[in-house]
Residue, then its C-alpha position, 0 to 999 in steps of 0.5 A: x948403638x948395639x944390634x940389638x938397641x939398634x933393632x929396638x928403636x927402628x921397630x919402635x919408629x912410628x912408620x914401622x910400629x902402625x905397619x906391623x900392628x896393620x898386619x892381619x894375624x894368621x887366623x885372620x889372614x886363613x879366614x877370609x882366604x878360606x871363605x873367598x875360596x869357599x864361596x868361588x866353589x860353591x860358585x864353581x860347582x853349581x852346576x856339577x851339583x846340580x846336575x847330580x842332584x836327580x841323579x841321586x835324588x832317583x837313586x834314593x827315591x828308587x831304594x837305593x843308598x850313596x856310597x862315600x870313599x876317602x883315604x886318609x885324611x879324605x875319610x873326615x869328609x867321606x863320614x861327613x854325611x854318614x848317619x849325620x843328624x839333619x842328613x839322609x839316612x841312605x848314606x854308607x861308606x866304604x872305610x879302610x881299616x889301615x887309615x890311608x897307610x897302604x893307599x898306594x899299594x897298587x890292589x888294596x883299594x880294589x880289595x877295600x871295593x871288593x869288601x865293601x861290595x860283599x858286605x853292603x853292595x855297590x848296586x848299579x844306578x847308585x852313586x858313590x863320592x870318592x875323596x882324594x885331594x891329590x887325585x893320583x893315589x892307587x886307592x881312590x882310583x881303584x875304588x872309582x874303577x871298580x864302582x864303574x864296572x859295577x854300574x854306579x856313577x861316579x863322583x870325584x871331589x878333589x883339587x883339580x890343580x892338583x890332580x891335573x899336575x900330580x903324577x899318578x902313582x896308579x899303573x893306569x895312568x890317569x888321575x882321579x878326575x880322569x876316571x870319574x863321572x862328575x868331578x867337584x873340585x875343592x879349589x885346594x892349592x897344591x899341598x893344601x896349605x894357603x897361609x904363608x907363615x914364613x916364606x916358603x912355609x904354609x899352613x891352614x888346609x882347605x879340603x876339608x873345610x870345602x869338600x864337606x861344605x860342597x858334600x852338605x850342599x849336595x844333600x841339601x839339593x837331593x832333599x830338595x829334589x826329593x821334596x819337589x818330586x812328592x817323595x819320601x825324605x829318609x832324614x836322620x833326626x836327632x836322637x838327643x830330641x824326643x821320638x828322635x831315636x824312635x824314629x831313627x830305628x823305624x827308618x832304619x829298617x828299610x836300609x838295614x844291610x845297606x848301611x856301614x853305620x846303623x842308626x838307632 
């Protein structure tokens, strides 16, 4: 019998064929681990959220706005919240024109600092969310450095397995969970990636899957805050519904030199 018949009737024996036609697909395979793992940081940072909810929650209740960083990749998750319908309005993010090229240039992300203070202000009191799965590139922690001295509070939302093992490339020495305040931690494996497709070989992130979840549920407990403590809520309305841009352009006015994306 030829390799190749030989190959043909062991796939075909009945053992084998129900075995395989078992086997979950590799969508199916990445969705269920990605939800356990959604599910375990929602769990994980319940209280991190809610200790920064009142935080924030007086920041812009005091007139103030959140600042959001991520480099790369990470910048997907900084926009989440940014002028986002459904969302606060006191959103701004600090963006960097290279998309992550020069992220390890030791300076550059004091420089993108150094802007984004000059053109919207990094006021103390407030707070800003910097991004970096890694947690050892030089411009999320320039950016946290920065923020500190200014006065703000300061959150990291990274992979904690990989920002407690991954060698920093900052002079500094420490990683971003070490510099910052609070830290959220995605529960990211070391390169992201959870599916093996063939051995040793793995696809299908989770940081932005999660960091934008653990962002969206931050919100939704500074909205609370906010509504319990008899304040106003600068929500984003739609402005595919009626008076939804009218009522965009009213609100925005009270935050106009504040925010990076002008709603209405």
């Amino acid at each position: 019998m030829g390799l190749f018949k030989h190959l043909v009737f062991l796939l075909s024996a009945p053992g084998i064929s129900k075995h395989i036609q078992s086997m979950p697909s590799l969508a199916d395979s990445y969705y269920a681990r990605a939800t356990e793992l959604l599910a375990s940081a929602r769990e994980k940072n319940a209280a991190q959220l809610a200790a920064l909810t009142p935080i924030v929650g007086q920041s812009i209740a005091d007139g103030g706005v959140l600042h959001t960083f991520g480099s790369g990749h990470s910048e997907m998750i900084a926009r989440e919240i940014i002028g986002r319908a459904g969302g606060l309005m006191p959103v701004t993010g600090l963006f960097d024109p290279g998309y992550g090229f020069s992220e390890n240039i030791v300076g550059y992300g004091t420089r993108l600092a150094e802007r984004h203070d000059h053109h919207y202000g990094l006021r103390a009191g407030e707070t800003i969310i910097v991004i970096s799965n890694s947690g050892k590139n030089a411009s999320p922690i320039e950016v946290a450095l920065y923020a500190k001295q200014k006065g703000l509070t300061v959150v990291g939302l990274t992979s904690l397995a990989m920002s407690t093992t991954a060698k920093t490339v900052h002079p500094g020495g420490k990683n971003l969970h070490a510099i910052a305040d609070y830290t959220l931690d995605n529960l990211g494996v070391p390169g992201d990636a959870i599916t093996e497709v063939t051995p040793g070989q793995f696809a299908g992130p989770t940081s932005t899957l999660i960091g934008c979840t653990l962002l969206n549920l931050l919100m939704m407990g500074v909205l609370e805050w906010l509504r319990d403590h008899n304040h106003s809520l600068p929500l984003v309305r739609s402005q595919n519904l009626p008076g939804g841009m009218e009522a965009n352009i009213e609100l925005s006015k009270k935050y106009r030199t504040r925010l990076s994306k002008l709603i209405g």
